[in-house]
PDBQT receptor file of N, H, CA, C and O in Angstrom, charges set to zero:
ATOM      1  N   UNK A   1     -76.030  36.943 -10.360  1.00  0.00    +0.000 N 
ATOM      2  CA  UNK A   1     -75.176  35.885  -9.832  1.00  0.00    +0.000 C 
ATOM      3  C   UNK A   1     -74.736  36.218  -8.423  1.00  0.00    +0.000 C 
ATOM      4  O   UNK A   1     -74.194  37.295  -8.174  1.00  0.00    +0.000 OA
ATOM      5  N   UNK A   2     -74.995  35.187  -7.389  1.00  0.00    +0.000 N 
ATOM      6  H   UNK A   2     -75.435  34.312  -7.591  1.00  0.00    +0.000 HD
ATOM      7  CA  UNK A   2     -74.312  35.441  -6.162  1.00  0.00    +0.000 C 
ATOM      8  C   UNK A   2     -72.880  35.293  -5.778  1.00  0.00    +0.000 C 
ATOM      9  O   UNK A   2     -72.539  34.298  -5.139  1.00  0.00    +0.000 OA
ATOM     10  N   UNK A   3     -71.956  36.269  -6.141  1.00  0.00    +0.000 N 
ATOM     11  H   UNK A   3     -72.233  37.078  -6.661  1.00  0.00    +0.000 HD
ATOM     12  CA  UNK A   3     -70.703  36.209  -5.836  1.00  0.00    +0.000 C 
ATOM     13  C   UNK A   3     -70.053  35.141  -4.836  1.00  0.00    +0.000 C 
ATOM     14  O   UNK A   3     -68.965  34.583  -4.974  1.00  0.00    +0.000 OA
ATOM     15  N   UNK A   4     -70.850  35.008  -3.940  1.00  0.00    +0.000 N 
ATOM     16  H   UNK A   4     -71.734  35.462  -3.827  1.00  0.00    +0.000 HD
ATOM     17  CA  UNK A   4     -70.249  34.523  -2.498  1.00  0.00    +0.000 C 
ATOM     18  C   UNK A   4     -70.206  33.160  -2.935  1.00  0.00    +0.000 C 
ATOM     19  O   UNK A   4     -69.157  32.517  -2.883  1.00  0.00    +0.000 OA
ATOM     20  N   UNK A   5     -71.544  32.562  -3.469  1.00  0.00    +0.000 N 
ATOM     21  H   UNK A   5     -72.396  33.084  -3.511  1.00  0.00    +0.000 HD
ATOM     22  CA  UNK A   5     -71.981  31.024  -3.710  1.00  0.00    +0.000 C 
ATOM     23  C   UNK A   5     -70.619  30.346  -4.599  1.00  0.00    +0.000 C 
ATOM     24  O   UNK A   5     -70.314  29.157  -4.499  1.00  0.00    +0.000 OA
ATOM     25  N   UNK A   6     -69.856  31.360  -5.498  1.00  0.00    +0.000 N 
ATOM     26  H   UNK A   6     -70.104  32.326  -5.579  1.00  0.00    +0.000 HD
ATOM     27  CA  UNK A   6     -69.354  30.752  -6.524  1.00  0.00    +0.000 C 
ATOM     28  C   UNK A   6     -67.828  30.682  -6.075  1.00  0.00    +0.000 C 
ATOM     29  O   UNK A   6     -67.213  31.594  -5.521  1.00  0.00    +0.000 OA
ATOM     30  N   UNK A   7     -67.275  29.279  -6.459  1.00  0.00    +0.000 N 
ATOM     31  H   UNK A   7     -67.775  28.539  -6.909  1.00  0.00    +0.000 HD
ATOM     32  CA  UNK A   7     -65.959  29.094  -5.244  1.00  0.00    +0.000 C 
ATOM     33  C   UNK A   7     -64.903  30.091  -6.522  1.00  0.00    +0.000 C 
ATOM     34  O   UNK A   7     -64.985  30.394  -7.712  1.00  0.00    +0.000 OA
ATOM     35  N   UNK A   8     -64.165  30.260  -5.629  1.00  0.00    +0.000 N 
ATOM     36  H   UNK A   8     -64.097  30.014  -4.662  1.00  0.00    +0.000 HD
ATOM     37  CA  UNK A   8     -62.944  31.297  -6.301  1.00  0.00    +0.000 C 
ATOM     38  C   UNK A   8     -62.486  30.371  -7.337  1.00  0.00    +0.000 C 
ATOM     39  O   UNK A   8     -62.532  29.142  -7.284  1.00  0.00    +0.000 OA
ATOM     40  N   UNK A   9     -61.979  31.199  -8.409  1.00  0.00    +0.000 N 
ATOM     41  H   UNK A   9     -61.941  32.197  -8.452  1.00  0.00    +0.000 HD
ATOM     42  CA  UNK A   9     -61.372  30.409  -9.766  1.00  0.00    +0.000 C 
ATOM     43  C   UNK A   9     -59.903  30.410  -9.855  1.00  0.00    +0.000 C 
ATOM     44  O   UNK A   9     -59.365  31.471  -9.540  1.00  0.00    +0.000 OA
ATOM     45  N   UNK A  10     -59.161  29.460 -10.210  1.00  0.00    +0.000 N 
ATOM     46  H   UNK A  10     -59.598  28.597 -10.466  1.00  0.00    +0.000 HD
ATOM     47  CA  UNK A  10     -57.688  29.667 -10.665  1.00  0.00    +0.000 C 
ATOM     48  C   UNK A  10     -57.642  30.529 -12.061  1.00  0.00    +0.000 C 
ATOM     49  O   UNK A  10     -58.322  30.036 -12.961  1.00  0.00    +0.000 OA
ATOM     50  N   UNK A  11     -57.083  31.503 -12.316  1.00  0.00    +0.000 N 
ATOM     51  H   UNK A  11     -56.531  31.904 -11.585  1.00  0.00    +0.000 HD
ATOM     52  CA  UNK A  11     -57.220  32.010 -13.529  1.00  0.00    +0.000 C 
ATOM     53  C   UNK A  11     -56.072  31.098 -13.921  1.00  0.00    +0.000 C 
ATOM     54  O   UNK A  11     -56.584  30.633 -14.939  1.00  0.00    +0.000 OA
ATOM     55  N   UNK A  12     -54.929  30.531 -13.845  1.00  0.00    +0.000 N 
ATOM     56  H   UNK A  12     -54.513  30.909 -13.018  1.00  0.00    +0.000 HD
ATOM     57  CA  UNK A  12     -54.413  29.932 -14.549  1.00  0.00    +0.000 C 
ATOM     58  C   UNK A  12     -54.405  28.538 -14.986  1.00  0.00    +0.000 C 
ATOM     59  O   UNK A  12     -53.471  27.948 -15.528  1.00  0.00    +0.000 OA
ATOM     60  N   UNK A  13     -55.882  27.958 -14.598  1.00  0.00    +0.000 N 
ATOM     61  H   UNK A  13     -56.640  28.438 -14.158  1.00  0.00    +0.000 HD
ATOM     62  CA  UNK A  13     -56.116  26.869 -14.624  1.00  0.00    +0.000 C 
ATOM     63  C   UNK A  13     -56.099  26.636 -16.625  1.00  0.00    +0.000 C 
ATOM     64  O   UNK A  13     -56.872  27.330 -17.285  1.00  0.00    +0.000 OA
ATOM     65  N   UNK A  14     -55.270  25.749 -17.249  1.00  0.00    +0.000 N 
ATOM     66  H   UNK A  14     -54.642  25.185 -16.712  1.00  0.00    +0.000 HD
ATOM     67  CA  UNK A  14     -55.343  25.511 -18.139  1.00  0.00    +0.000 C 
ATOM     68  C   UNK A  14     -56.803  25.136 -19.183  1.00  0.00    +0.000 C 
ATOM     69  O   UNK A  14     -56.739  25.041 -20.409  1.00  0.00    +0.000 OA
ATOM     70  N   UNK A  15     -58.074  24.961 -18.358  1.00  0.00    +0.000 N 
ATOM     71  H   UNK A  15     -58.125  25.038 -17.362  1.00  0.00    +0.000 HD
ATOM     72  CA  UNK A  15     -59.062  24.617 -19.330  1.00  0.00    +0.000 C 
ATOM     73  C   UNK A  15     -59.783  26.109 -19.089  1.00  0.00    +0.000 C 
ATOM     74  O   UNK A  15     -60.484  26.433 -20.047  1.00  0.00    +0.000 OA
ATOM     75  N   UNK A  16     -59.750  26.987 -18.097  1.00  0.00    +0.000 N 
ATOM     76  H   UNK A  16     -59.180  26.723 -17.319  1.00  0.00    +0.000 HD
ATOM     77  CA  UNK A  16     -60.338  27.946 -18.768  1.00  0.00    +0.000 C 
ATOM     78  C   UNK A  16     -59.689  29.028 -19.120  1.00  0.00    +0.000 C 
ATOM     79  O   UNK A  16     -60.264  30.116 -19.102  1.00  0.00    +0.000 OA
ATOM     80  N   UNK A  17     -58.185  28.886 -19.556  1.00  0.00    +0.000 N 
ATOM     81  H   UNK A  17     -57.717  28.002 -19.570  1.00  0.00    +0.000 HD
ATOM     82  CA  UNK A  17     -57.423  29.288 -20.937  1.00  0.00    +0.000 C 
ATOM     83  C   UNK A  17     -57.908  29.121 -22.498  1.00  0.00    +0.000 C 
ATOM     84  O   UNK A  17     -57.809  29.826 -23.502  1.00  0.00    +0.000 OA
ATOM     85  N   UNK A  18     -58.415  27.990 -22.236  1.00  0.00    +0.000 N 
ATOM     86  H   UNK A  18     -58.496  27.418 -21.420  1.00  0.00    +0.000 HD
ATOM     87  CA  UNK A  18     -58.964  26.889 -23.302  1.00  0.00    +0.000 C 
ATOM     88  C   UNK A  18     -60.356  27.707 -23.692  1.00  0.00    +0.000 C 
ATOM     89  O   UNK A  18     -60.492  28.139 -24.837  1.00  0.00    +0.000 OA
ATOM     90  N   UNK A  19     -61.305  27.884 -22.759  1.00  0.00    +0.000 N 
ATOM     91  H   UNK A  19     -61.194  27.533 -21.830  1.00  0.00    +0.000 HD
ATOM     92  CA  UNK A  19     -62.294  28.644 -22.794  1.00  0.00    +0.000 C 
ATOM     93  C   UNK A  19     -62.197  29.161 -23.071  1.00  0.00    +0.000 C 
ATOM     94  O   UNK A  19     -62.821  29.151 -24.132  1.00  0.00    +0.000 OA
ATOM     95  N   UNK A  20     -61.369  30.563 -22.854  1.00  0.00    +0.000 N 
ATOM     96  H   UNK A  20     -60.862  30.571 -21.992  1.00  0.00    +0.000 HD
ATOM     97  CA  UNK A  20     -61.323  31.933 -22.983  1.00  0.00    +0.000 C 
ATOM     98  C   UNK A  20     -61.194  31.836 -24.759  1.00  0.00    +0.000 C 
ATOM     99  O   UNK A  20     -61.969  32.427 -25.512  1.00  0.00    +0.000 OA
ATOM    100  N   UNK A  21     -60.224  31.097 -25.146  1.00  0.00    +0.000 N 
ATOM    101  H   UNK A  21     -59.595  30.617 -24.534  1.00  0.00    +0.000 HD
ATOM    102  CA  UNK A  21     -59.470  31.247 -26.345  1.00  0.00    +0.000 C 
ATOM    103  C   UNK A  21     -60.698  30.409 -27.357  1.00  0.00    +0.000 C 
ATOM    104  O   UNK A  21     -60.806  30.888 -28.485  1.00  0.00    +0.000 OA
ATOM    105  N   UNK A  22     -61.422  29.460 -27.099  1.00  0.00    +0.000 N 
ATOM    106  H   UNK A  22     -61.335  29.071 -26.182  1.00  0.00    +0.000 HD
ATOM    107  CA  UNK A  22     -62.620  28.953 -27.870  1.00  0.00    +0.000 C 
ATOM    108  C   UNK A  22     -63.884  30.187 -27.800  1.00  0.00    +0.000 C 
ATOM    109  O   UNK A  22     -64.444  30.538 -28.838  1.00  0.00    +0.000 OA
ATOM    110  N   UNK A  23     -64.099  30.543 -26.998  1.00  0.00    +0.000 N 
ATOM    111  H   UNK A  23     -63.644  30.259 -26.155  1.00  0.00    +0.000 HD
ATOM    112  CA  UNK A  23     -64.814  30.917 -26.711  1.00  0.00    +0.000 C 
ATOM    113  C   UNK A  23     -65.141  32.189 -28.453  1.00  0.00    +0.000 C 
ATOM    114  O   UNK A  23     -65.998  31.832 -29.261  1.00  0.00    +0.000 OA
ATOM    115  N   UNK A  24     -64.572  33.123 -28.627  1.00  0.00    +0.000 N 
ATOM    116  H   UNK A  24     -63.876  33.414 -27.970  1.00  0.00    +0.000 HD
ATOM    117  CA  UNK A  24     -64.445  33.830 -29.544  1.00  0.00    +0.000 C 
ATOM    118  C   UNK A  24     -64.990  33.405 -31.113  1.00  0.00    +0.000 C 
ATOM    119  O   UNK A  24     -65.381  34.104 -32.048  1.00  0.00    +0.000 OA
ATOM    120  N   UNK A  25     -64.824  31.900 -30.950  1.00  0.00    +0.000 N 
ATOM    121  H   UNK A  25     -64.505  31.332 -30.190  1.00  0.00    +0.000 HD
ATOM    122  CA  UNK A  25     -64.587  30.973 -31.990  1.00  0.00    +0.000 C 
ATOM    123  C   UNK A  25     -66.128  30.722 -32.296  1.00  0.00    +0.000 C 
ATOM    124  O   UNK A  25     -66.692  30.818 -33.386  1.00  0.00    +0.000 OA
ATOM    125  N   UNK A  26     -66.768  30.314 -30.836  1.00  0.00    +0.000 N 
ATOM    126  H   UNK A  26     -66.311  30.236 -29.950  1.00  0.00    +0.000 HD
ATOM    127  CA  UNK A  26     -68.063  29.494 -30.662  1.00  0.00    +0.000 C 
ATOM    128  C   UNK A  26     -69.065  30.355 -31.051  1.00  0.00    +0.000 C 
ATOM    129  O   UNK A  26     -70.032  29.921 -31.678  1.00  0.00    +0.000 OA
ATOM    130  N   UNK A  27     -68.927  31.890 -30.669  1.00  0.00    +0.000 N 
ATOM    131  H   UNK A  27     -68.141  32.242 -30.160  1.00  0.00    +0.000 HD
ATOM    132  CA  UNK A  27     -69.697  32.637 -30.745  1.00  0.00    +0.000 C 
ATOM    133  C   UNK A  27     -70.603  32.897 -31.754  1.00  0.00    +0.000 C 
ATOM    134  O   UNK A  27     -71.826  32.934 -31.620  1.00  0.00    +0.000 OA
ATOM    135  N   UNK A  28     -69.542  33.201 -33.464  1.00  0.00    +0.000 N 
ATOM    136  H   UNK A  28     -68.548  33.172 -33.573  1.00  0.00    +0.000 HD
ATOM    137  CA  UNK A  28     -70.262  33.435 -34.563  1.00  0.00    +0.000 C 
ATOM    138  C   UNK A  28     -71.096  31.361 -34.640  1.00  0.00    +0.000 C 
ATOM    139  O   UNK A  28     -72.287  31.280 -34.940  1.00  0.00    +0.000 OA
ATOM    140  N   UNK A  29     -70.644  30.600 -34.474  1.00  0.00    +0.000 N 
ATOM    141  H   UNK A  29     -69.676  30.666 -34.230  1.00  0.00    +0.000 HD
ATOM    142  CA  UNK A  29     -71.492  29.475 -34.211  1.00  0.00    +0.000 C 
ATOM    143  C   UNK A  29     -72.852  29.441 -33.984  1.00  0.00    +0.000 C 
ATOM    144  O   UNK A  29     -73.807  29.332 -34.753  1.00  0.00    +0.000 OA
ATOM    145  N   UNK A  30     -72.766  29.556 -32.787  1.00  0.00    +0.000 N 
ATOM    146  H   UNK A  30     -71.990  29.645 -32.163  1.00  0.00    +0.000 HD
ATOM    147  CA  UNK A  30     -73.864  29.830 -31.472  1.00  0.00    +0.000 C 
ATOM    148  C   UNK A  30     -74.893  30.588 -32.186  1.00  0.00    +0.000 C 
ATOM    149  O   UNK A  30     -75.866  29.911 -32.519  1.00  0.00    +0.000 OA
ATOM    150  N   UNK A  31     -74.910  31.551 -32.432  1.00  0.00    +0.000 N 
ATOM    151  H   UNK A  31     -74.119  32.100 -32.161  1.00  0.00    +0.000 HD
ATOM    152  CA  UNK A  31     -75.810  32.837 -33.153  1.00  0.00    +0.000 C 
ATOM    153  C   UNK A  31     -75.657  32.405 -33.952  1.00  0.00    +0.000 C 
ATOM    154  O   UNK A  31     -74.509  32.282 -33.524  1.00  0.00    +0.000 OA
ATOM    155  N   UNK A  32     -75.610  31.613 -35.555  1.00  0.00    +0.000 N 
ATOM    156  H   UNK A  32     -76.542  31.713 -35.902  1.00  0.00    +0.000 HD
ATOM    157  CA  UNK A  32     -76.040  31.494 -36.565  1.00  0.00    +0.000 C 
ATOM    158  C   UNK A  32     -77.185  30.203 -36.053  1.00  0.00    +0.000 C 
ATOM    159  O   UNK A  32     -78.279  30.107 -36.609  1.00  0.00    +0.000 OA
ATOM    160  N   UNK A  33     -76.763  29.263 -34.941  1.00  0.00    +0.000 N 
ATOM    161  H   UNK A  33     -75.874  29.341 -34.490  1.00  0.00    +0.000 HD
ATOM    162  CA  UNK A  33     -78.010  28.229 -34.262  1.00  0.00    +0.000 C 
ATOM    163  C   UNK A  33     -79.070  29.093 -33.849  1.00  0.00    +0.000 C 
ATOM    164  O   UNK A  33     -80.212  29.074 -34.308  1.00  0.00    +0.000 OA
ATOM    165  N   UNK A  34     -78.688  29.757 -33.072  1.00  0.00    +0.000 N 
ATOM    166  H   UNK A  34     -77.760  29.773 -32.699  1.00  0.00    +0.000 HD
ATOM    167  CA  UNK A  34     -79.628  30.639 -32.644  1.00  0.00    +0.000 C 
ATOM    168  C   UNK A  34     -80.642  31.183 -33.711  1.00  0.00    +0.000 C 
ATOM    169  O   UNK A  34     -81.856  31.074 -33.536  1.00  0.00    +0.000 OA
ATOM    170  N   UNK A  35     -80.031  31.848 -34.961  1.00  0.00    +0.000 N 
ATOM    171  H   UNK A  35     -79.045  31.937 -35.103  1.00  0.00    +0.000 HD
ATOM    172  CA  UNK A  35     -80.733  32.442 -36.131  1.00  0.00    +0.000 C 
ATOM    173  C   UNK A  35     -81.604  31.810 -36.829  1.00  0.00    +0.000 C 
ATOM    174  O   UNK A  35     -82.548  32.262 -37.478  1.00  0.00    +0.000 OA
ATOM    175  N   UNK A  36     -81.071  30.152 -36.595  1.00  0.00    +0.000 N 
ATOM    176  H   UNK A  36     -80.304  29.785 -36.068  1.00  0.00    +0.000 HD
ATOM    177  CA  UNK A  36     -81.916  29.044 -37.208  1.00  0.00    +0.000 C 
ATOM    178  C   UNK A  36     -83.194  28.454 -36.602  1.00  0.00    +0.000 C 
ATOM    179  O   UNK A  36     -84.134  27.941 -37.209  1.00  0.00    +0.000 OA
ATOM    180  N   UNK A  37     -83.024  28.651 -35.132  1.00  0.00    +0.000 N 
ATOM    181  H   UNK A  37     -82.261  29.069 -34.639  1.00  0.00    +0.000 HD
ATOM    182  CA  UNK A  37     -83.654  28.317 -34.437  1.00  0.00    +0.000 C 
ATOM    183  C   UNK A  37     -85.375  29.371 -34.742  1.00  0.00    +0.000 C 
ATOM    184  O   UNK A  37     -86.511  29.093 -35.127  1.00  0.00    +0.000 OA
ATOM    185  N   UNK A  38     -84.502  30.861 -34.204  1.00  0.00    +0.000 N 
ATOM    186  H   UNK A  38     -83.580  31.087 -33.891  1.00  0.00    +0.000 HD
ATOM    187  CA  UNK A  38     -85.474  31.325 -34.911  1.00  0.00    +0.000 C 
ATOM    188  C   UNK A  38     -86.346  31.854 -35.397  1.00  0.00    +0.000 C 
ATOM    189  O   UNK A  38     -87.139  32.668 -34.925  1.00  0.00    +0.000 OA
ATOM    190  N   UNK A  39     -86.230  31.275 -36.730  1.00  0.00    +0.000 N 
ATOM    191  H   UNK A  39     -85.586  30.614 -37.114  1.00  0.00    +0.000 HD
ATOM    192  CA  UNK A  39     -86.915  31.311 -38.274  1.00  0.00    +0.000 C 
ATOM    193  C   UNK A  39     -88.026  30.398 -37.954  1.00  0.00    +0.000 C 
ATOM    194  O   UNK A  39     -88.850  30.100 -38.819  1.00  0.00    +0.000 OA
TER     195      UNK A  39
C-alpha cells in the first residue's frame, strides 16, 4: 500500500468505530464463505 496516496483518517470518525467493532464479528463469517467456497 502506498502510504502517501491514502488521505489521512479521522480515527474518531464514528463509522470506522463501527468497523473496528464489526469487524471481529464478520470474520468467523467471512472464513466459513470462504470454506464453502472452497470445497
Amino acid at each position: 500500500l502506498d502510504q502517501e496516496r491514502i488521505p489521512p483518517v479521522r480515527y474518531d470518525s464514528p463509522l470506522l468505530s463501527d468497523l473496528q467493532a464489526a469487524l471481529p464479528l464478520l470474520l468467523p463469517d467471512l472464513e466459513r464463505v470462504l470454506q464453502k467456497e472452497g470445497r
